[in-house]
C-alpha positions in Angstrom: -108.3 61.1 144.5 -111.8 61.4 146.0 -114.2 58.8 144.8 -117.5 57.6 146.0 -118.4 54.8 148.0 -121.5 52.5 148.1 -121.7 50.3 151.1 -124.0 48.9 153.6 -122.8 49.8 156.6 -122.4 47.6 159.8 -125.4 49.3 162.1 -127.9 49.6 159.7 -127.5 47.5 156.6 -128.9 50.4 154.6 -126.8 51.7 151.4 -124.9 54.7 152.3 -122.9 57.0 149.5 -119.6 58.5 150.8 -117.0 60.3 149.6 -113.2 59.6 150.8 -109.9 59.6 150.0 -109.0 56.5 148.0 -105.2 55.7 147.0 -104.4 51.9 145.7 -103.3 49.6 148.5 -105.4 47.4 150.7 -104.7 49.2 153.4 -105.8 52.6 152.2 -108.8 50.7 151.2 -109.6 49.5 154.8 -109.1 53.1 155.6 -111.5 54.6 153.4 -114.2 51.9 154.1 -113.7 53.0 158.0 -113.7 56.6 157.0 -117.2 56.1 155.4 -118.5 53.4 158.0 -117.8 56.3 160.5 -119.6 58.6 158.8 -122.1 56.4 158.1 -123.1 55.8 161.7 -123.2 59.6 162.8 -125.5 60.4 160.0 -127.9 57.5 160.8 -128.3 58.6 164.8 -125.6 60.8 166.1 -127.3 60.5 169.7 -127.0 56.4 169.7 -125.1 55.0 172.3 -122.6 53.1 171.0 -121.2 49.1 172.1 -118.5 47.2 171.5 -120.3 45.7 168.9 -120.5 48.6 166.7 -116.7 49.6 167.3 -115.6 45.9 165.8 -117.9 46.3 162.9 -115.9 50.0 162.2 -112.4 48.2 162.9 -113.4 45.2 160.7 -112.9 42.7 164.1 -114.9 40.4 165.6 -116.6 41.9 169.4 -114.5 39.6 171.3 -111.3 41.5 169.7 -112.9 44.9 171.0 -112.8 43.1 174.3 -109.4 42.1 174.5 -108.2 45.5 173.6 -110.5 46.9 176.0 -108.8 44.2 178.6 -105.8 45.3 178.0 -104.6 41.6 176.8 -101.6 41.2 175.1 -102.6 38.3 172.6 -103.5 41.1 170.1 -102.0 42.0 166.8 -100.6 45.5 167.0 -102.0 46.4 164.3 -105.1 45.3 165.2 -105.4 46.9 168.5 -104.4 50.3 166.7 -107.5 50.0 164.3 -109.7 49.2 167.5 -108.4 51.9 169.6 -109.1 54.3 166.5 -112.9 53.1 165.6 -112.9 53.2 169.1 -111.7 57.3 169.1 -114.1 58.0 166.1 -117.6 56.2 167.6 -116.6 58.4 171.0 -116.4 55.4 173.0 -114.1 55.3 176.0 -112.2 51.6 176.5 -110.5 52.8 179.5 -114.6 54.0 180.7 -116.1 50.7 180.1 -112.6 49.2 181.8 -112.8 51.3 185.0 -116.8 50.2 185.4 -115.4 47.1 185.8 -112.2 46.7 187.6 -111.8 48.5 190.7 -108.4 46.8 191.9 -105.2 48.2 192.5 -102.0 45.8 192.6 -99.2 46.2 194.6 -96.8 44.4 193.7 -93.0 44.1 196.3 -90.9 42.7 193.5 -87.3 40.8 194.9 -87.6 41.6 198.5 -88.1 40.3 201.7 -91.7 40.2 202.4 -91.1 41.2 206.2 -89.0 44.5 205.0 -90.7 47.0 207.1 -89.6 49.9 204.9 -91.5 48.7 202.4 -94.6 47.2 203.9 -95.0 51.1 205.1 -94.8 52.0 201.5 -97.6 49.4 201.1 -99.5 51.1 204.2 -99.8 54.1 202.3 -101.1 53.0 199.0 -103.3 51.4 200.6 -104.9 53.9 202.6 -104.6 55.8 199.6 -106.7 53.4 197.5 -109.5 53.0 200.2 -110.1 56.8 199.9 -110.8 56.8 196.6 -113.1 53.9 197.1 -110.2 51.2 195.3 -109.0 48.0 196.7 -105.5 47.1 197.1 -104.2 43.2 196.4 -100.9 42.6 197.7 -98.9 39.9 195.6 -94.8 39.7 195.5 -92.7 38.3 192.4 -89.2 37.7 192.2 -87.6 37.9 188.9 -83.9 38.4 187.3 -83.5 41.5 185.2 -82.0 39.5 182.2 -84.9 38.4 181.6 -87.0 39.6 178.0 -89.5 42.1 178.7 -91.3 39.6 176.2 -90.7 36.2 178.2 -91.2 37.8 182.0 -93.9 35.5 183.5 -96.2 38.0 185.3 -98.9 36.9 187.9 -101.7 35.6 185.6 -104.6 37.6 187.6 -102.7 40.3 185.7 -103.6 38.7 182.1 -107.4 40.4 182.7 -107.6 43.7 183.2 -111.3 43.3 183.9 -109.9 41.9 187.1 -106.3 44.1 188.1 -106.8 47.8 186.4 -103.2 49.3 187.0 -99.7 48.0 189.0 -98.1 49.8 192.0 -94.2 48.8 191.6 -92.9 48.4 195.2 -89.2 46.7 196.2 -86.1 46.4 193.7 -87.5 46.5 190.2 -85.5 46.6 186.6 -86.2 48.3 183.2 -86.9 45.0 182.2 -90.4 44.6 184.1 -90.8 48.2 183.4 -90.9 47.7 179.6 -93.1 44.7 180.1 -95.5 46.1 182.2 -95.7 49.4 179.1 -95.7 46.8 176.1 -98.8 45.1 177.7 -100.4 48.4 178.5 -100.8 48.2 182.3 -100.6 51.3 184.3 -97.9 51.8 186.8 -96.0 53.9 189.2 -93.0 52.7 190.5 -90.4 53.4 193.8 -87.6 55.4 191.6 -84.9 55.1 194.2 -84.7 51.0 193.7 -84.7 50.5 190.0 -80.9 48.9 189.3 -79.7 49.1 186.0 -79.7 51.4 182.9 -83.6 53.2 182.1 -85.5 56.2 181.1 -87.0 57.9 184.1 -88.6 60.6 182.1 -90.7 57.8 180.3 -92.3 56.5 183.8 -94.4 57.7 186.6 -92.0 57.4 189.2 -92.2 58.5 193.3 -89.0 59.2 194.9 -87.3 60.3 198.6 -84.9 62.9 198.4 -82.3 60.1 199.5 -79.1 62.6 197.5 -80.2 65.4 199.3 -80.9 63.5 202.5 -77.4 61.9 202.5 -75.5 65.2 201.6 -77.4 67.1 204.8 -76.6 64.2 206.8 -72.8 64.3 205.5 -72.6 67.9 205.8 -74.0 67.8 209.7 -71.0 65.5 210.7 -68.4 67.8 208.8 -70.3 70.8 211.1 -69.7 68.8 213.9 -65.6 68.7 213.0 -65.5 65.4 211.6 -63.3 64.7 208.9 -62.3 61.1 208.9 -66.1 60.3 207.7 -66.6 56.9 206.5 -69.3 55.7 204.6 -70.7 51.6 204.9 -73.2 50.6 201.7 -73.3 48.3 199.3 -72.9 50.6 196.2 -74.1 48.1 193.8 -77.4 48.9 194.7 -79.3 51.7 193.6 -80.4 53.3 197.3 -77.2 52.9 198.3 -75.4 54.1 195.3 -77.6 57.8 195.6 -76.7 57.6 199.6 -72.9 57.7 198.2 -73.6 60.1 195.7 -75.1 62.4 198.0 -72.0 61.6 200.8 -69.5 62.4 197.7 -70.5 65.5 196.9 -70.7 67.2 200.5 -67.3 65.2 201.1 -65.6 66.7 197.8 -66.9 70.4 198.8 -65.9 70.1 201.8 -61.7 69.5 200.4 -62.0 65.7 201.9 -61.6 62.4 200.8 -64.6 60.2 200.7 -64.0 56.7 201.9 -66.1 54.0 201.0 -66.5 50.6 202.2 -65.9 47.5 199.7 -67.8 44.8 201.0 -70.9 43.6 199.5 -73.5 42.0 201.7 -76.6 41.5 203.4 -77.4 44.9 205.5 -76.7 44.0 209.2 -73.9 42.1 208.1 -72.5 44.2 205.8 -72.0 46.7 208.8 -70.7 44.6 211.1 -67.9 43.4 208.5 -67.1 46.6 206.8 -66.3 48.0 210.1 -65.0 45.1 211.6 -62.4 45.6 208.4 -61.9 49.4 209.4 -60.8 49.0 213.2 -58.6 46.2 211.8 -56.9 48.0 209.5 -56.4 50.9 212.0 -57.8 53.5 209.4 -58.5 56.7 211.1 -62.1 57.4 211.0 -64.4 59.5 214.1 -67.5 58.9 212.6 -69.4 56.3 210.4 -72.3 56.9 208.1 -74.4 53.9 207.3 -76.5 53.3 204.3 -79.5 52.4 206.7 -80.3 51.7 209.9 -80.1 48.1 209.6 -76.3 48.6 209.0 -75.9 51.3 211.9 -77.1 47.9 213.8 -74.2 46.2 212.5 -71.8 48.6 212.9 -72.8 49.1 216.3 -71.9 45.6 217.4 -68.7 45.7 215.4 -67.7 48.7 217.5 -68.4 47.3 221.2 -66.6 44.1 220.4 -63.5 46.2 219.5 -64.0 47.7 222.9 -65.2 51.2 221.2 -67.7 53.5 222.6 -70.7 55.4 220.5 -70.2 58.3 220.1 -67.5 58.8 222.8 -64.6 56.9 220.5 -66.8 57.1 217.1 -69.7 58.6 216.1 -72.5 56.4 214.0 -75.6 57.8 212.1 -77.9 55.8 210.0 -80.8 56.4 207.0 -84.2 55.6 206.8 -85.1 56.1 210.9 -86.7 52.7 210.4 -85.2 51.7 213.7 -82.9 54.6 214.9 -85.1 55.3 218.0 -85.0 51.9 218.9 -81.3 51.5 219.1 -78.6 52.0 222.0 -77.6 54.8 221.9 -80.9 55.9 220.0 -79.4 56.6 216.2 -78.8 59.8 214.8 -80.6 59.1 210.8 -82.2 60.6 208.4 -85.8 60.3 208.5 -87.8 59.2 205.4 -91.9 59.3 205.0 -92.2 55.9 203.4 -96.5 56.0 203.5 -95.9 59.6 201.7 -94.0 58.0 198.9 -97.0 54.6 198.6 -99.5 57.4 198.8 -98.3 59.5 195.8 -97.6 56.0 194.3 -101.2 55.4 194.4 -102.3 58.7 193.2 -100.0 58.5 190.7 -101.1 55.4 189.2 -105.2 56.9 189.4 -104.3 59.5 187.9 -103.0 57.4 184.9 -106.1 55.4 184.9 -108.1 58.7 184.1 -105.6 60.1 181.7 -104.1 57.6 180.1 -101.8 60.0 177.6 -101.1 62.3 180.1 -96.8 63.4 180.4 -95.0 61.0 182.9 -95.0 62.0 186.2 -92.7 62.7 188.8 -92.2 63.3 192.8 -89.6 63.3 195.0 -90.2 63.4 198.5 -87.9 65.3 200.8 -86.2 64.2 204.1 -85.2 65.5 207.4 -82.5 64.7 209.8 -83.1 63.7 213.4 -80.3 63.6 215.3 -80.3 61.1 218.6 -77.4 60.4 221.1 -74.8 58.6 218.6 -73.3 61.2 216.8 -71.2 64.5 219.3 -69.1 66.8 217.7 -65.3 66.5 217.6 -64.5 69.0 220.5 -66.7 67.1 222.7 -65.2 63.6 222.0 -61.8 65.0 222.8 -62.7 66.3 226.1 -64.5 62.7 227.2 -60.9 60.8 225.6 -58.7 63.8 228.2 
């Protein structure tokens, strides 16, 4: 039922008659006061510029409460922040506006990696030239944390608990739906590297950036099958997410193709890992022409592996690698698939800007294409023949 209302309101303190919709129930009673407080204050001067102060009077909240939902803190009641963010919504008064006046840093964050990974600090490179276009600092900080963790009980770097100070998160290095949760529940704007989140999550829910590593891998795959190769290995650790798409990508040309895929089992650091996994191949005496590493790093590996079986590349065995982090540098100089790492921190960084304006905008989504450059490691079949005859 519709009844009228007699209250001072909280700008004025002058009687003001309303009429709202009133069922029983506290709650509904908040409500209506609100409803009439609101209506209230754009009768009295719809042209006044409204504070913090006048959204915790409408919300029932003290200004510091305003504040901390304005922060983005997470020592807020729910409900609370809910009532905030709607006087907030009613009195036209932008949070995220009075937030971005305020904090003008970006954080990168390289969660449980090597700080010296120089995939990643070129990820970094491009965020941050990114940023300081758009007149936005970047503040480099790494964390390492175990994805068992509780969203709720993840320690996060405390410059993060004020958002006057850190105003949205740039996920770099291996990251799990656990610190991706966290990072939502506490309202902190992110983008994140899709290719290295492990576990099970929700990419649709998530800004995310990602290389075209499938894609890259089945081009890579399919080059080497072109070149006559069919005893095609592949050398990853599976178990992790970059690797895992590598495979996928390797499978599916493999399968099309009518061959078997063969994988490696061993589960290691990356330069080790090739050196074993084909250390365990030539020992075996499993027939194989050409190897194709999960990364560069593990070409590296497998490169030593082979000389010290007395093997030449690509006369005996053929070896291409993914990332071109270091193909160039090798000997022979790797054939690899060639990602654009400062592409992928760039959109990162847009990404995350683009939340900060539109906060209830639809996830958003990039993948970034590769391209194969091939080097002096890899020879077709027909060739290899002729230098063994």
């Amino acid at each position: 039922m519709r009844r009228p209302w007699a209250l001072y309101d909280g700008f004025e303190n002058s009687r003001f008659e309303c009429q709202a919709n009133i069922p029983d129930g506290r709650n509904a009673l908040h409500s209506a006061r609100t409803e009439c407080s609101a209506k209230s204050a754009q009768k009295r001067d719809p042209l006044k510029k409204r504070s913090f102060k006048d959204v915790a009077a409408l919300a029932n909240v003290s200004p510091a409460t305003v504040s901390r939902v304005a922060k983005g803190q997470a020592n807020v009641d729910s409900t609370m922040r809910a009532r905030v963010r709607k006087a907030a919504e009613t009195l036209g008064v932008d949070l995220e506006q009075k937030r971005n006046e305020k904090a003008n840093i970006i954080a990168f964050m390289l969660s449980n990696r090597d700080l010296l990974h120089a995939f990643q600090a070129r990820i970094l490179f491009g965020s941050e030239t990114y940023c300081a276009s758009q007149d936005r600092e970047l503040l480099f900080m790494s964390l390492r944390y175990s994805p068992n963790t509780p969203p709720k009980e993840l320690h996060l770097p405390k410059i993060l608990n004020d958002r006057g100070i850190v105003r949205a998160m740039i996920l770099g290095g291996t990251n799990s739906s656990n610190m991706l949760n966290a990072l939502r529940d506490r309202e902190i704007p992110f983008a994140v590297l899709g290719n290295n989140v492990i576990g099970d999550w929700n990419p649709s829910e998530f800004d995310a950036v990602y290389s075209d590593d499938v894609q890259g891998a089945f081009d890579l795959t399919s080059q080497l099958i072109a070149d006559g190769h069919r005893d095609i290995w592949f050398i990853g650790d599976i178990e992790l997410p970059w690797y895992a798409r590598c495979a996928q990508g390797y499978r599916q040309s493999m399968i099309e193709a009518g061959l078997q895929p063969r994988l490696s089992e061993i589960h290691t650091d990356d330069r080790q890992l090739g050196y074993l996994a084909m250390r365990s191949i030539v020992s075996r005496r499993e027939p194989v022409t050409a190897v194709f590493a999960g990364s560069d790093q593990i070409a590296s590996g497998v490169y030593e592996a082979l000389r010290q079986s007395g093997l030449a590349i690509p006369d005996d065995v053929s070896v291409a690698g993914f990332n071109d982090s270091d193909g160039a540098l090798m000997d022979p100089p790797l054939t690899s698939v060639r990602e654009f790492p400062e592409e992928l921190g760039k959109h990162l960084a847009e990404f995350v800007l683009r939340r900060i304006q539109s906060p209830h905008r639809e996830p958003q989504h990039l993948t970034i294409p590769t391209r194969i450059v091939r080097r002096q490691s890899t020879r077709p079949v027909s060739a290899m023949a002729l230098h063994r005859a």
